[in-house]
C-alpha positions as CSV (number, residue, x, y, z in Angstrom):
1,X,-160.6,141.6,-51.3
2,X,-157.6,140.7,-48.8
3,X,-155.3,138.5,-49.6
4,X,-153.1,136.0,-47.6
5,X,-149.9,133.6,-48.2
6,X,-150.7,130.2,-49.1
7,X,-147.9,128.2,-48.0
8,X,-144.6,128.6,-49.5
9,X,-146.1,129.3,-53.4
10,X,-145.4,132.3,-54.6
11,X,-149.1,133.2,-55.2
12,X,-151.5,135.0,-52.7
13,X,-154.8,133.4,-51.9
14,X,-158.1,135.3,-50.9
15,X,-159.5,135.4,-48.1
16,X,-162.7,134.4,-49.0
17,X,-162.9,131.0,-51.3
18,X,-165.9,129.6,-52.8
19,X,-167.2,126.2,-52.1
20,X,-169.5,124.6,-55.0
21,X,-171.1,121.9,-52.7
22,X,-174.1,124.1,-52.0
23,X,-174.7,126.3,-55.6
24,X,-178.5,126.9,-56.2
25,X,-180.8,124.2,-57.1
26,X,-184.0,124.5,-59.1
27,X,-185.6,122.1,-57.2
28,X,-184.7,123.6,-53.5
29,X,-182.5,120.5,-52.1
30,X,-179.4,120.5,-51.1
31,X,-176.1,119.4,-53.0
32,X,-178.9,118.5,-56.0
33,X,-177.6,117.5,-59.2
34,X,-180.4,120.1,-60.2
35,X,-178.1,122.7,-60.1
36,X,-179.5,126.7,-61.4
37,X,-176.9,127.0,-64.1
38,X,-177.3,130.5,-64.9
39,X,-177.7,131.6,-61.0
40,X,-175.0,129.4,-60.3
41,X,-172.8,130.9,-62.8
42,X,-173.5,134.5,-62.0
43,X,-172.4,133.8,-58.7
44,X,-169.0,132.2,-59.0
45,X,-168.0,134.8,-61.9
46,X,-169.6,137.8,-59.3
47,X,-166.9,136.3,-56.8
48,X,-164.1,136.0,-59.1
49,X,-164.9,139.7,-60.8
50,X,-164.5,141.1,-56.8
51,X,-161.6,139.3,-56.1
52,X,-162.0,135.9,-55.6
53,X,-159.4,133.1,-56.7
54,X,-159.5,130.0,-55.1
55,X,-162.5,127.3,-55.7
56,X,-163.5,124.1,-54.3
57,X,-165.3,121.7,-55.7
58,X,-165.1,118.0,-55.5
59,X,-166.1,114.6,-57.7
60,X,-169.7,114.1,-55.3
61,X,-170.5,117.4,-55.1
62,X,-174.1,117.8,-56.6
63,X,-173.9,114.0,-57.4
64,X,-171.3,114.8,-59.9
65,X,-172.5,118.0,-61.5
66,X,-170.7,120.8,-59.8
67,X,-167.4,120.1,-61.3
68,X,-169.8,120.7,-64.8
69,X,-171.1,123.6,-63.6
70,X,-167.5,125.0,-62.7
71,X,-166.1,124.3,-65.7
72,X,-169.0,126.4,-67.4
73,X,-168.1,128.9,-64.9
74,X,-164.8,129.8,-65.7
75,X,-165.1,130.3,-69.7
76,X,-164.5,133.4,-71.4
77,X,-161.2,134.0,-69.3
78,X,-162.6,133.4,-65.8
79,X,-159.8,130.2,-66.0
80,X,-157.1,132.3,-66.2
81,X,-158.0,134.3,-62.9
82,X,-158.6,131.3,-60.3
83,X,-157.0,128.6,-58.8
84,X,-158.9,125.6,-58.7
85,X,-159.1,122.7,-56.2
86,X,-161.0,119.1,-56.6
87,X,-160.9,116.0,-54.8
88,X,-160.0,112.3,-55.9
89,X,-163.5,110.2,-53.6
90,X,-160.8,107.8,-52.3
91,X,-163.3,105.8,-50.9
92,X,-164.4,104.9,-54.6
93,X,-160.9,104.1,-55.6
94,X,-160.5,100.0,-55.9
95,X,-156.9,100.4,-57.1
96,X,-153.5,102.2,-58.4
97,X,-155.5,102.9,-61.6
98,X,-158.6,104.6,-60.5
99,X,-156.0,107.7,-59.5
100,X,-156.1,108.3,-63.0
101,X,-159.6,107.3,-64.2
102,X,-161.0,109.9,-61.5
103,X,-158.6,112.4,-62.4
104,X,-158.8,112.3,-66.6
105,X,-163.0,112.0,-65.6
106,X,-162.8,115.4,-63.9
107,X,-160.3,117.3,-65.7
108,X,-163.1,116.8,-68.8
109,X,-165.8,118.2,-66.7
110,X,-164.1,121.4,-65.3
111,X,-163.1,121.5,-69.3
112,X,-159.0,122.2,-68.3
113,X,-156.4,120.6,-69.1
114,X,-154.8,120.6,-65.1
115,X,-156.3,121.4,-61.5
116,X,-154.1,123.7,-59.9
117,X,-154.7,121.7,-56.3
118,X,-155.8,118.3,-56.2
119,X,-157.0,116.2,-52.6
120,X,-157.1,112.6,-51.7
121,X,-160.9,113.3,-50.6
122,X,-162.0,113.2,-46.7
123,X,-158.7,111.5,-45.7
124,X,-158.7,109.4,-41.7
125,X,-156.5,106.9,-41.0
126,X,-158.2,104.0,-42.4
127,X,-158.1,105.5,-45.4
128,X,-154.9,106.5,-45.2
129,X,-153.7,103.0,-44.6
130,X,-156.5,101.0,-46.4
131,X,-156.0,103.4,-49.6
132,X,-153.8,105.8,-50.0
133,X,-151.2,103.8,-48.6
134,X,-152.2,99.8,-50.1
135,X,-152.3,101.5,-53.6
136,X,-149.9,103.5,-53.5
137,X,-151.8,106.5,-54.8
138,X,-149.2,109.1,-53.7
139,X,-146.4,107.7,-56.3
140,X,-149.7,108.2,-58.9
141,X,-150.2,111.6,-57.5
142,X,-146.3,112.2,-58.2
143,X,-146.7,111.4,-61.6
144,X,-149.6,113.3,-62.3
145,X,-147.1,116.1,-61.0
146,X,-144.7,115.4,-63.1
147,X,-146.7,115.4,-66.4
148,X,-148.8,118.5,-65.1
149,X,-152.1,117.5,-64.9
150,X,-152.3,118.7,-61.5
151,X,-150.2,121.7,-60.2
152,X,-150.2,120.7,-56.5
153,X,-151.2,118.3,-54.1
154,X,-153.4,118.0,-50.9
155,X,-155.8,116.7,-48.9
156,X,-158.9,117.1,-46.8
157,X,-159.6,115.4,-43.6
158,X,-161.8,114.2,-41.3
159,X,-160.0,112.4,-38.5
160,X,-158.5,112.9,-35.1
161,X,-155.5,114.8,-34.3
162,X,-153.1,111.8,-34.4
163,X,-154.8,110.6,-37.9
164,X,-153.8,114.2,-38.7
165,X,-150.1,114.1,-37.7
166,X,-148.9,111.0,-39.5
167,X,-150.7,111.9,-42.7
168,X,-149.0,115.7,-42.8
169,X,-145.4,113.9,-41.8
170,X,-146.5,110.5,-44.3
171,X,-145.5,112.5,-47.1
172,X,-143.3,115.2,-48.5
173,X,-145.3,115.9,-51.8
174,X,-148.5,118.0,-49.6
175,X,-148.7,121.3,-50.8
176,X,-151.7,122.5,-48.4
177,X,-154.5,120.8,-46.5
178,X,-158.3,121.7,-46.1
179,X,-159.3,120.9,-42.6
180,X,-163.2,121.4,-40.7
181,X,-162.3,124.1,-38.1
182,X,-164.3,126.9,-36.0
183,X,-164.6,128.7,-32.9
184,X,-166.3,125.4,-31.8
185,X,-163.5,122.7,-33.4
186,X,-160.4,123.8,-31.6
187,X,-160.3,120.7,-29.9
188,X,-162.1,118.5,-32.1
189,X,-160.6,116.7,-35.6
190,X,-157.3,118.5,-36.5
191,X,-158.5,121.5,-34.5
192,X,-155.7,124.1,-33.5
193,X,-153.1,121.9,-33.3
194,X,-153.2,120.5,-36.3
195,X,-153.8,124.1,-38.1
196,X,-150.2,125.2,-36.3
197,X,-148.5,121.5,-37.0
198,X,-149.8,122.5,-40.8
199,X,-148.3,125.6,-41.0
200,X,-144.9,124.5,-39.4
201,X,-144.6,122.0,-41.9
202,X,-145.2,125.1,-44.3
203,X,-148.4,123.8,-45.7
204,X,-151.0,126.2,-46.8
205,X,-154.4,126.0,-44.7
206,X,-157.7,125.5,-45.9
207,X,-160.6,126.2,-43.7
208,X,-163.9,124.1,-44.6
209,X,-167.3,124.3,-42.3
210,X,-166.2,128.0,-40.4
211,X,-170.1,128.4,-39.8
212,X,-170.5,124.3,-39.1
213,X,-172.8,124.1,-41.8
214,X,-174.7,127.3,-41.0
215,X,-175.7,126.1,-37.5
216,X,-173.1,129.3,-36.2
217,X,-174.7,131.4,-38.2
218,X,-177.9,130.9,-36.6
219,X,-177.2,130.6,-32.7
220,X,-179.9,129.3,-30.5
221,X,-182.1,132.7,-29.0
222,X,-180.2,132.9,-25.7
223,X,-176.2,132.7,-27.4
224,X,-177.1,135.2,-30.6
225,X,-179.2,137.7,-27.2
226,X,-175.3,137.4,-25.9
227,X,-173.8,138.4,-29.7
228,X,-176.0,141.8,-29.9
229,X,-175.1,142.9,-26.8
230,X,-171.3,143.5,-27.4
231,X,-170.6,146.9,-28.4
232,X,-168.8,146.2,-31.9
233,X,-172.1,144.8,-34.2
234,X,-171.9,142.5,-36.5
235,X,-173.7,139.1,-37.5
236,X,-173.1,135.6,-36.0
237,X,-171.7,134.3,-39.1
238,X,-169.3,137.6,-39.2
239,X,-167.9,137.0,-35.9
240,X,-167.3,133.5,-36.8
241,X,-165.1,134.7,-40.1
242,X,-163.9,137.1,-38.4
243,X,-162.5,135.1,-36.0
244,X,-160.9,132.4,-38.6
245,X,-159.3,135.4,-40.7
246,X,-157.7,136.8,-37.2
247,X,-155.3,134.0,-37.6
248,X,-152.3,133.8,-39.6
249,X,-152.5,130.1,-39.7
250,X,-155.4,130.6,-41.7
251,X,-155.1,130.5,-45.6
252,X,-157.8,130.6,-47.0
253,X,-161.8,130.1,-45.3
254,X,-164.3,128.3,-48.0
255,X,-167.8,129.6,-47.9
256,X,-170.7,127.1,-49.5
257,X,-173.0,129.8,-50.8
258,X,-176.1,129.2,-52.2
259,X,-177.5,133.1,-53.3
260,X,-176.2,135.8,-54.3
261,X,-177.0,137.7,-51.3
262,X,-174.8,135.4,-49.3
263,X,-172.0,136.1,-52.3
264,X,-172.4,139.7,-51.0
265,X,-172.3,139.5,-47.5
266,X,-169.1,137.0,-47.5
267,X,-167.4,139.5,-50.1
268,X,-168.0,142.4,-47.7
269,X,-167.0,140.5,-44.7
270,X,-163.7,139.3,-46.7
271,X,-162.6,142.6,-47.5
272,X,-163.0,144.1,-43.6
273,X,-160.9,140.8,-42.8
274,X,-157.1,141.0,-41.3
275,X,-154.4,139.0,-39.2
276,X,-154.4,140.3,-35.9
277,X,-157.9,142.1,-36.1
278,X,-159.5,141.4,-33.5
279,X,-159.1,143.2,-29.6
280,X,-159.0,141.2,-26.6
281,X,-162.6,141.9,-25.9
282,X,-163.4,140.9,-29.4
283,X,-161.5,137.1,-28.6
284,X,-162.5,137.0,-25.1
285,X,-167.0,137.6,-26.4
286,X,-165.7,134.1,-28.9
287,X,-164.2,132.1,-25.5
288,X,-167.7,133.2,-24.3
289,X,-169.7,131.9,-26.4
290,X,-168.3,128.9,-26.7
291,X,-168.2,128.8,-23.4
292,X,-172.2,128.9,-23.7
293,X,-172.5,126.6,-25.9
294,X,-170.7,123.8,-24.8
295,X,-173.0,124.6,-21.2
296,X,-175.6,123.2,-23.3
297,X,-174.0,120.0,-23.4
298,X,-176.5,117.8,-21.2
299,X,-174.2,114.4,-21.1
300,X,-170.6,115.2,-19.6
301,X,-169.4,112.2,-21.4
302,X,-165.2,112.9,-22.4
303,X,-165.1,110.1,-25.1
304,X,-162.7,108.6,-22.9
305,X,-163.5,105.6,-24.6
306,X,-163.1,103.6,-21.3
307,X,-166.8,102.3,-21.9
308,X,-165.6,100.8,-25.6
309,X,-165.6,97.9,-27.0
310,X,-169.1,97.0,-26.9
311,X,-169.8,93.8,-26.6
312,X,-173.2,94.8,-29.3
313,X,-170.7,96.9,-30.9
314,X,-172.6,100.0,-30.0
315,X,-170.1,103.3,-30.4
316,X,-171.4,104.6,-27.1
317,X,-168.9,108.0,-27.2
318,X,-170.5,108.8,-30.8
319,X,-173.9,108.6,-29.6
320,X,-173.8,110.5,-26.8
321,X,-171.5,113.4,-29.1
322,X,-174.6,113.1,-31.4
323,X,-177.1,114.1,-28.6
324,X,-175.2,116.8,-26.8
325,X,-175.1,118.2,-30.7
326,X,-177.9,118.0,-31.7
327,X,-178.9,120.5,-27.6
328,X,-175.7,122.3,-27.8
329,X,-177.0,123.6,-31.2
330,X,-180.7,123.2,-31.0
331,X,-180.7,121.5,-34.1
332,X,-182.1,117.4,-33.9
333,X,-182.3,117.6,-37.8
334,X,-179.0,117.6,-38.6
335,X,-178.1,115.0,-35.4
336,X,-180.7,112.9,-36.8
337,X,-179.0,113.0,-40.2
338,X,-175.7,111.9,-38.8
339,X,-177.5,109.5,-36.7
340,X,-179.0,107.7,-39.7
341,X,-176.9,108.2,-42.8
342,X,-173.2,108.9,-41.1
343,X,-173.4,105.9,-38.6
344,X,-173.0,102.6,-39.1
345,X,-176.5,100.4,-38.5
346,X,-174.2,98.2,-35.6
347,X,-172.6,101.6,-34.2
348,X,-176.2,103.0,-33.4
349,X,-177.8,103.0,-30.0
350,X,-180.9,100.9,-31.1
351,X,-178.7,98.4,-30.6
352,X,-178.0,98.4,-26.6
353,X,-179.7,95.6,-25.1
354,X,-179.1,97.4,-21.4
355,X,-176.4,95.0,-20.4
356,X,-174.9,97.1,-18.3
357,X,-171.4,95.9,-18.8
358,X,-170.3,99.7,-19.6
359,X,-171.2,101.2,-16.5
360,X,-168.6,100.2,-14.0
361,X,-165.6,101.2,-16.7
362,X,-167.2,105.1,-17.0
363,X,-164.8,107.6,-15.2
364,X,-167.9,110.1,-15.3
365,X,-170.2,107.5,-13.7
366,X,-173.0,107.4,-16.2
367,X,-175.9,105.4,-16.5
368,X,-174.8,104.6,-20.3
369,X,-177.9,102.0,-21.2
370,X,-180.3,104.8,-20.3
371,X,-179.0,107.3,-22.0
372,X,-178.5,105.1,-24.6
373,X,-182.3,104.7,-24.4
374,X,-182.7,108.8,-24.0
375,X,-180.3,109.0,-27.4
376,X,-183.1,106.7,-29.5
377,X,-185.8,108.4,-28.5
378,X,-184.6,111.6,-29.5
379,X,-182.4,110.6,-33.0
380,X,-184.3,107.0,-34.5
């Protein structure tokens, strides 16, 4: 296993972390509370026992069970070797005192008496105002610093770049922050900026979603044809951890794995990991194939936002991003799941009556209502 710095702590981090959203499940769905306790088990302590020593887990993860199953994990000594990380769900928090109802509730399931890094859960900016900020959960946070039963303070997010910058500089207690970033998210959410903004403000960096949910693991036929034909060989998901672990931004990169076999194959790709590893052919193949997928993009909308506000409410730049995903990465199942469960019912583009009002204010000149229509078809 390679290790890496993790901020200013005097502690090194692996390379290779392991994220208990997507532990084996008897009954074969994903983030079950069904969870394969034995399987589940084996895996984390096969990780730890080859060098693993930072988990993730959070308080929704498996409906509420993988914390359990963690705390299960790290008996007989296994404790003492990691560094764990959970999540307060913000978005459940009604007040100051649901800091510390969340936190006591989850400190029983992972059966320890601290967490060595604890996040204010999937963090924007109207959370960050509406929340963290109205309750003032970061001067609970503090206290829970203070009397040790966390170690270290963060957050995840999932927000634009400026959400990003005032939530690093809106506090001095962050310790580290745990941000969705790829080849194919230098540009979107935090994205590269905010992974160097991070580190300047010496925060460690976590990496969550380096394979976008698997989808870069499994390129559509005509980008992973363009993979196998570089010299140097090695899978899609490789060259995507490969090229996360090339940076010395990078802390730590989470992997969600659901069988052992995956366990493996991350552990091997950890250890052949370095800063600086890969040759200018090797980063110029990555501009490539990005540069291929975003050619599948089929609507050259810029979210300019020019278009918005609808007068139906419709977030036109959100439905068009969800049907250039779902043919930039062949993959309508997962754009239909955003579609439907991630969107708001008055967002969706069901709701365009063809008024046409959008049309004039588009810098790309599109013909919005129909591919409002086109966006329907495909995602409702």
């Amino acid at each position: 296993m390679q290790y890496r710095d993790f901020g200013t702590l005097d502690w090194k981090a692996s390379a290779l972390g392991f994220g208990c959203m997507r532990l084996p499940t008897l009954d074969g769905k994903l983030n079950s509370a069904n969870i394969d306790e034995p399987e589940a088990i084996r895996m984390i302590r096969h990780a730890i026992d080859n060098g693993v020593n930072y988990l993730d887990t959070a308080y929704p993860y498996h409906e509420g069970q993988s914390e359990v199953v963690v705390g299960k994990a790290l008996k007989d000594g296994y404790r003492e070797r990691v560094k764990i990380a959970t999540k307060l769900p913000v978005w459940l928090v009604k007040g100051p005192d649901d800091f510390d109802k969340y936190l006591d509730e989850q400190l029983k399931k992972l059966e320890t008496d601290h967490v060595d890094f604890y996040l204010l859960h999937a963090l924007n900016q109207s959370v960050w105002r509406d929340v963290v900020l109205k309750y003032d959960l970061l001067a609970k946070a503090e206290a829970a610093l203070a009397d040790g039963r966390i170690r270290h303070l963060g957050f995840s997010f999932h927000g634009d770049y400026s959400a990003f910058y005032e939530i690093v500089n809106g506090s001095d207690l962050w310790s580290m922050c745990q941000i969705q970033y790829s080849y194919m998210d230098t540009d979107n959410q935090a994205g590269t900026r905010g992974l160097h903004l991070a580190t300047h403000k010496n925060l460690a960096v976590v990496i969550m979603e380096p394979l976008l949910g698997g989808r870069l693991a499994d390129p559509p036929p005509d980008i992973r044809a363009f993979i196998e034909e570089f010299p140097i060989e090695r899978t899609p998901a490789e060259w995507a951890l490969q090229w996360l672990w090339d940076q010395p931004d990078v802390s730590v990169v989470l992997s969600g794995m659901s069988t052992m076999l995956q366990v493996e194959q991350n552990l091997a790709f950890a250890e052949d990991s370095r800063i600086g590893y890969f040759s200018p052919a090797e980063s110029e193949l990555i501009t490539e194939v990005r540069e291929k997928y975003m050619a599948r993009t089929i609507v050259p909308c810029t979210r300019c936002g020019y278009c918005l506000p609808c007068p139906n409410g419709v977030d036109i730049p959100g439905n068009l991003e969800l049907f250039n995903y779902s043919h930039k990465y062949n993959d309508a199942v997962s754009a239909r799941f955003r579609f439907k469960v991630l969107m708001n019912d008055s967002q969706r583009s069901t709701n365009c009556t063809s008024c046409g009002s959008c049309e004039p204010l588009c810098p790309q000149k599109l013909e919005i209502p129909k591919w409002m229509t086109k966006v329907s078809v495909l995602l409702s």
